[in-house]
FILO-741295 format. One record per residue (C-alpha): residue number from 1; residue in three letters; z negated, x, y negated. Coordinates in pm, 1 decimal. Example, Ala and Ser with C-alpha at 12.3 -4.5 7.8 and 13.67 -1.06 7.14 Angstrom:
<rec><i>1</i><aa>ALA</aa><c3>-780.0</c3><c1>1230.0</c1><c2>450.0</c2></rec>
<rec><i>2</i><aa>SER</aa><c3>-714.0</c3><c1>1367.0</c1><c2>106.0</c2></rec>
This chain:
<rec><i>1</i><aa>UNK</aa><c3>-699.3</c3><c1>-266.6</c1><c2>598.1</c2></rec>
<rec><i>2</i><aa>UNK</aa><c3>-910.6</c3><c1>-498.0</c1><c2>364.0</c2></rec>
<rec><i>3</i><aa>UNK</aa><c3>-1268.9</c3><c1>-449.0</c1><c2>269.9</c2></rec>
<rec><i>4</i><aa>UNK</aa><c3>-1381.1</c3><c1>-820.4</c1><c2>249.7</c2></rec>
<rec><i>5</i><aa>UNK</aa><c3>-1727.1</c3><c1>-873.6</c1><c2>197.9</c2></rec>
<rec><i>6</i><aa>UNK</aa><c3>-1895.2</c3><c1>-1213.3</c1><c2>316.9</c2></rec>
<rec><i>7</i><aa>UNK</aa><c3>-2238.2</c3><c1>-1319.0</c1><c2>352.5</c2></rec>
<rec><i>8</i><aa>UNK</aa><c3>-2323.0</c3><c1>-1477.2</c1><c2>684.1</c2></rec>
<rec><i>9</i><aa>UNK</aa><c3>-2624.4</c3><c1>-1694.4</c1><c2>676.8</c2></rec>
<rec><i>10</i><aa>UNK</aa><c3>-2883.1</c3><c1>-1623.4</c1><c2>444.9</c2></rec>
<rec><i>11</i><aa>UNK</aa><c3>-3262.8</c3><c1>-1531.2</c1><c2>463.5</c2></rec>
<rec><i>12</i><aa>UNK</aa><c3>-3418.5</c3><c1>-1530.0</c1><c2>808.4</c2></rec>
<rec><i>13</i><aa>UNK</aa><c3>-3673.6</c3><c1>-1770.1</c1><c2>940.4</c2></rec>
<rec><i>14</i><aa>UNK</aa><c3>-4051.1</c3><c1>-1563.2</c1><c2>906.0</c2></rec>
<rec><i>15</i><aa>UNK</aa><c3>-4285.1</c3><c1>-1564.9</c1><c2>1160.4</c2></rec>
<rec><i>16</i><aa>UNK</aa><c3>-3999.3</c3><c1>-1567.4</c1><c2>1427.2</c2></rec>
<rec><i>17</i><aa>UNK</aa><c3>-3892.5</c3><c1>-1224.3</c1><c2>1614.0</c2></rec>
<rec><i>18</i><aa>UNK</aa><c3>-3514.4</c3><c1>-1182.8</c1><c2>1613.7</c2></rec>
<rec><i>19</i><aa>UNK</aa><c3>-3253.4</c3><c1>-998.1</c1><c2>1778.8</c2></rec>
<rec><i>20</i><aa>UNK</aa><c3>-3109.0</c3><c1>-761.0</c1><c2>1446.1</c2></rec>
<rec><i>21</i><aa>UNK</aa><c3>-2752.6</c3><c1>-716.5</c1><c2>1628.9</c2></rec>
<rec><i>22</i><aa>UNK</aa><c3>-2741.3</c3><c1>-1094.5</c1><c2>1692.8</c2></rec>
<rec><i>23</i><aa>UNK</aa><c3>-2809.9</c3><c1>-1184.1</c1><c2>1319.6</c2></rec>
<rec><i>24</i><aa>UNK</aa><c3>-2447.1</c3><c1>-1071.4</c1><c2>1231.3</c2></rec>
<rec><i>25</i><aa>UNK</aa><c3>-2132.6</c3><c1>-1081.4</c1><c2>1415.9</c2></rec>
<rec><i>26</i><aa>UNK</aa><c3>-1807.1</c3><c1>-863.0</c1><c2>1379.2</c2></rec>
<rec><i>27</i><aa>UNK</aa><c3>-1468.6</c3><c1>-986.1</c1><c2>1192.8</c2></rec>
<rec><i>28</i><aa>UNK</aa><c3>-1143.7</c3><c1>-841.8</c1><c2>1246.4</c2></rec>
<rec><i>29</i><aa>UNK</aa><c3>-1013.1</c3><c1>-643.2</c1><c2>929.3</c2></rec>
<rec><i>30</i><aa>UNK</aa><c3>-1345.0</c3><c1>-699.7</c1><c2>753.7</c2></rec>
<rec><i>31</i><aa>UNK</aa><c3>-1720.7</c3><c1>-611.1</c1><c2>638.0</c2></rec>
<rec><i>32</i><aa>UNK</aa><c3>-1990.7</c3><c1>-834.6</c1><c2>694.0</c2></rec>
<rec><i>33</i><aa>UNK</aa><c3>-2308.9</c3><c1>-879.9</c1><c2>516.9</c2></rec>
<rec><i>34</i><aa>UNK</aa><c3>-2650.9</c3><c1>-1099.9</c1><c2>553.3</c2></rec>
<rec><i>35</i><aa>UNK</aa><c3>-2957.6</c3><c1>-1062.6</c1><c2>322.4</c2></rec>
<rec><i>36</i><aa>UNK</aa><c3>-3230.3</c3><c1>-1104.4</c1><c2>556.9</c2></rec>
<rec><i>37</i><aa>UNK</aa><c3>-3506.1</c3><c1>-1033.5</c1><c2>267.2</c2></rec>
<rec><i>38</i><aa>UNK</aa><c3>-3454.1</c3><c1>-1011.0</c1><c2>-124.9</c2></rec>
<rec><i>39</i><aa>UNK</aa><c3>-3737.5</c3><c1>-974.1</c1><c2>-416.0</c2></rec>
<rec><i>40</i><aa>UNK</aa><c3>-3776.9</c3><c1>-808.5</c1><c2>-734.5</c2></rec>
<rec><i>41</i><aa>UNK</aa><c3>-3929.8</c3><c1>-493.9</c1><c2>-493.2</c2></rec>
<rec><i>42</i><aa>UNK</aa><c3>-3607.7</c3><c1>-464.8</c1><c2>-304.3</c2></rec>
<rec><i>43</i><aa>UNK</aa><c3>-3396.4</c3><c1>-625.4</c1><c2>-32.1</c2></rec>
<rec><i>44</i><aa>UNK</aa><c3>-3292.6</c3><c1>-555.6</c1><c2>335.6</c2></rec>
<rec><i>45</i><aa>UNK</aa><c3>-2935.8</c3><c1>-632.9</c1><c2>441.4</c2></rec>
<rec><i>46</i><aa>UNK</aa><c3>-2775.4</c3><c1>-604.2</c1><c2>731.9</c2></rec>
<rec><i>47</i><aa>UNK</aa><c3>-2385.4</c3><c1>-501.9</c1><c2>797.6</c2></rec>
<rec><i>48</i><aa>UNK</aa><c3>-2117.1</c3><c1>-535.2</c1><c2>1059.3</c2></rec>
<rec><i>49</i><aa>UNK</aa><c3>-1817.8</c3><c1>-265.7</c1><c2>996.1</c2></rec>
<rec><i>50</i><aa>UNK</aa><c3>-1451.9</c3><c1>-350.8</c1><c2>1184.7</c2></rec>
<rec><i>51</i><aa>UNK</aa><c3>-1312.9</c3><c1>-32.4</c1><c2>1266.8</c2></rec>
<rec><i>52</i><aa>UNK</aa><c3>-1151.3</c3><c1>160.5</c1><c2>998.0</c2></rec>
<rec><i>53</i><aa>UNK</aa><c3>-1345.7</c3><c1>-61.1</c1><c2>702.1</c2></rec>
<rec><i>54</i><aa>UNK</aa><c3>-1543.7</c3><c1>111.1</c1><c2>457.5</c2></rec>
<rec><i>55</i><aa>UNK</aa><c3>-1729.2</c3><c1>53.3</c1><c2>94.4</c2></rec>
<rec><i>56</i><aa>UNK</aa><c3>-1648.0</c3><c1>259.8</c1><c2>-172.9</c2></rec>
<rec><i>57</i><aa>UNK</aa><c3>-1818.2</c3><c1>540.5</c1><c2>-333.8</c2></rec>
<rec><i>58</i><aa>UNK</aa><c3>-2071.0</c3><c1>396.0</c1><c2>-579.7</c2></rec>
<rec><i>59</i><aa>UNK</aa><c3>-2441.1</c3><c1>485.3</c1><c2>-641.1</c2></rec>
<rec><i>60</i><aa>UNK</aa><c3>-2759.4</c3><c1>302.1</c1><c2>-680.6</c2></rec>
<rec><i>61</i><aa>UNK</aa><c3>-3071.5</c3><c1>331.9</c1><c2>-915.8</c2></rec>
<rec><i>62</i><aa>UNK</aa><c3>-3329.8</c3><c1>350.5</c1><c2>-611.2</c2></rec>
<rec><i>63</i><aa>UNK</aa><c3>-3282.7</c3><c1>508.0</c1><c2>-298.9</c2></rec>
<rec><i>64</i><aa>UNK</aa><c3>-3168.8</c3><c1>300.8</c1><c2>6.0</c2></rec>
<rec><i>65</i><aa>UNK</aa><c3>-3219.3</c3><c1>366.6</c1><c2>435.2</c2></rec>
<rec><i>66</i><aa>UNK</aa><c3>-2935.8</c3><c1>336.1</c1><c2>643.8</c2></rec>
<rec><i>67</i><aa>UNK</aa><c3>-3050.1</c3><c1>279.8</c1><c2>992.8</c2></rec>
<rec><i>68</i><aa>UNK</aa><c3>-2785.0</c3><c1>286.0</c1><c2>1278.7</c2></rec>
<rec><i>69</i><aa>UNK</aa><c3>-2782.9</c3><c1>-5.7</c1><c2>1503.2</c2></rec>
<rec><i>70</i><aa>UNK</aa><c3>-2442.0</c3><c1>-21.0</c1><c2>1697.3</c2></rec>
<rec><i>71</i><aa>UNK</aa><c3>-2160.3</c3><c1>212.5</c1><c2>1691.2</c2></rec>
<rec><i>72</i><aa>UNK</aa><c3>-2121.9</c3><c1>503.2</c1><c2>1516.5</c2></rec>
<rec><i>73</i><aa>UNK</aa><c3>-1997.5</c3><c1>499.9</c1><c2>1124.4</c2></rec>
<rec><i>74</i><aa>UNK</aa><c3>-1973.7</c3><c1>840.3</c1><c2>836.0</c2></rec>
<rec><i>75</i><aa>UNK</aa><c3>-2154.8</c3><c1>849.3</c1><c2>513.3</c2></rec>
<rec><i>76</i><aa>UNK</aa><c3>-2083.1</c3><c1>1028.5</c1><c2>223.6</c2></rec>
<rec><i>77</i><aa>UNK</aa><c3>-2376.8</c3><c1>1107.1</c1><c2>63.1</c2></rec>
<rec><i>78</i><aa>UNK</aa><c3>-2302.0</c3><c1>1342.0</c1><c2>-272.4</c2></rec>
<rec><i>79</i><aa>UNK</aa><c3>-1997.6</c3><c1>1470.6</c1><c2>-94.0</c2></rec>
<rec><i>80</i><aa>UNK</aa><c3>-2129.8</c3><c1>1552.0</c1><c2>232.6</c2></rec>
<rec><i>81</i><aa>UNK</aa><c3>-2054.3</c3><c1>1401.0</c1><c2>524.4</c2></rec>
<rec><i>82</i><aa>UNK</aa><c3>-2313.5</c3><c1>1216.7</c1><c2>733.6</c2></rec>
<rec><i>83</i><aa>UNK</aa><c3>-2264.3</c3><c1>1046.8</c1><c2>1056.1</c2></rec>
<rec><i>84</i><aa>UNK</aa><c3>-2532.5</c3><c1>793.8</c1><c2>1209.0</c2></rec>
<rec><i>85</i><aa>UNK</aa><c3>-2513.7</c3><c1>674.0</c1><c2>1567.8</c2></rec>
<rec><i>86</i><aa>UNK</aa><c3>-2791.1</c3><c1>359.3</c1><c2>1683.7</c2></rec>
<rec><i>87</i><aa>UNK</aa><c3>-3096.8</c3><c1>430.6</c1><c2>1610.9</c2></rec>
<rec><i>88</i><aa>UNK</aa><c3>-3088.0</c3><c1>709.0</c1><c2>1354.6</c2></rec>
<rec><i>89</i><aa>UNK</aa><c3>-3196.6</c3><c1>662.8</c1><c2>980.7</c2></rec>
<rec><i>90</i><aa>UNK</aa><c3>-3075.8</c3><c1>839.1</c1><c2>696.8</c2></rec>
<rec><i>91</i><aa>UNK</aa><c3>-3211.4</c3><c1>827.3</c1><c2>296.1</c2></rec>
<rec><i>92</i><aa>UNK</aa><c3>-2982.9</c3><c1>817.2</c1><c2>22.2</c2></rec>
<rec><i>93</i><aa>UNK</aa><c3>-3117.8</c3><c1>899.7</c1><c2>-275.6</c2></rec>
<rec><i>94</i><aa>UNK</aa><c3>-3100.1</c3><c1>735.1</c1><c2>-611.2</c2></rec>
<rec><i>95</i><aa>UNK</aa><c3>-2832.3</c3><c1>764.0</c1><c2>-830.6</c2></rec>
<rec><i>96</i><aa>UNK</aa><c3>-2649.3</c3><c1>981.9</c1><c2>-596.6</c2></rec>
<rec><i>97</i><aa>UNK</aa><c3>-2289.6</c3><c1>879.7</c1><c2>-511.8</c2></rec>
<rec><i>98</i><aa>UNK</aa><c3>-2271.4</c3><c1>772.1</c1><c2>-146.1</c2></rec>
<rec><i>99</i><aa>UNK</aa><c3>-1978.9</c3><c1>568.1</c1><c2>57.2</c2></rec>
<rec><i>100</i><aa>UNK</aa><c3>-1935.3</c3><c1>418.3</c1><c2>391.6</c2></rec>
<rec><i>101</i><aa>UNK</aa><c3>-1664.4</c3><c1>506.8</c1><c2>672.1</c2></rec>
<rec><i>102</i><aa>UNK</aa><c3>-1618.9</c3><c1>294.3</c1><c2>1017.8</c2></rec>
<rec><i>103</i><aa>UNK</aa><c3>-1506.9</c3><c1>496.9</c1><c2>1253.2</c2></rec>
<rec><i>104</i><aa>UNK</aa><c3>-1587.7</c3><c1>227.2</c1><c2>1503.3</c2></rec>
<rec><i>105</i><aa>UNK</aa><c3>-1690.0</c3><c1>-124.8</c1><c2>1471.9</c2></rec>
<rec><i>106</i><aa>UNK</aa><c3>-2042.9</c3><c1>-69.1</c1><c2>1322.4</c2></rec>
<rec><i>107</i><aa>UNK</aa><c3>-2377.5</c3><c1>-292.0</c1><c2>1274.9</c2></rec>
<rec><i>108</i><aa>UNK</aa><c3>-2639.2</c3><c1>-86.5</c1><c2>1032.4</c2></rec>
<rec><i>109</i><aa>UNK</aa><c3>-2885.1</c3><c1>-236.9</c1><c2>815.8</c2></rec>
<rec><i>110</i><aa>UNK</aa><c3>-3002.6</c3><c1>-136.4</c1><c2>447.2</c2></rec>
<rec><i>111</i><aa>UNK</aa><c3>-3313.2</c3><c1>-140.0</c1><c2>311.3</c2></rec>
<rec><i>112</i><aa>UNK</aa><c3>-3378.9</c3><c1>-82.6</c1><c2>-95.0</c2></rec>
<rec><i>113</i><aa>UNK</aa><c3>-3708.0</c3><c1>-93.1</c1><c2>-256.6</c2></rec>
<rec><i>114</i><aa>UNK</aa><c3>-3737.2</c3><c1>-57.6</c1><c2>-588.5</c2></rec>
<rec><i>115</i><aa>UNK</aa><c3>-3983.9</c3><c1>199.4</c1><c2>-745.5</c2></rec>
<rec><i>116</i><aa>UNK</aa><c3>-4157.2</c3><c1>-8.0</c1><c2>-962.6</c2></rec>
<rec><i>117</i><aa>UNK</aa><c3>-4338.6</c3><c1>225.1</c1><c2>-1095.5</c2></rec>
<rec><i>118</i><aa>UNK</aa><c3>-4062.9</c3><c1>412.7</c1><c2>-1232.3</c2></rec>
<rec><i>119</i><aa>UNK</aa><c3>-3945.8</c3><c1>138.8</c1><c2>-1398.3</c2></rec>
């Protein structure tokens, strides 16, 4: 299966409450994502996993928070394994090798923030 990445949409509006599942839909074969917030402090992304997509093992230099909103996907996080159903959160820490495994069509959203003052 392919692992295409596309952006859908870009910052949401402020001041306005909005439905998080709504703000990104599901595409056959693929992995969706929409930066709902981005600054030099960190960013917030949200995702929509097909079933059976995934992103690769990488790492990042601050950690990140997964939190489940539909479906049910696996983490890797420094070789264990990790699963996160709606409405569970998990940290992964910086610079620790993490990846991301569909089991099922999955929405999740990211949030980074930088440590500034480790920079």
């Amino acid at each position: 299966m392919t692992n295409d990445k596309q952006k859908q949409g870009s910052k949401i509006e402020t001041a306005k409450a909005h439905d998080l599942a709504g703000l990104v839909d599901y595409s056959e074969g693929s992995t969706i994502s929409r930066i709902l917030y981005k600054s030099e402090k960190g960013s917030v992304t949200l995702f929509s996993f097909d079933e059976g997509q995934s992103l690769s093992e990488h790492t990042a230099p601050f950690d990140a928070m997964v939190q489940g909103i539909e479906g049910n996907i696996e983490l890797t996080i420094g070789g264990e394994k990790v699963n996160v159903k709606p409405g569970q959160v998990v940290i992964m820490p910086a610079n620790v090798p993490h990846g991301v495994y569909a089991n099922e069509r999955f929405k999740m959203l990211l949030t980074m923030i930088r440590d500034i003052q480790k920079e």
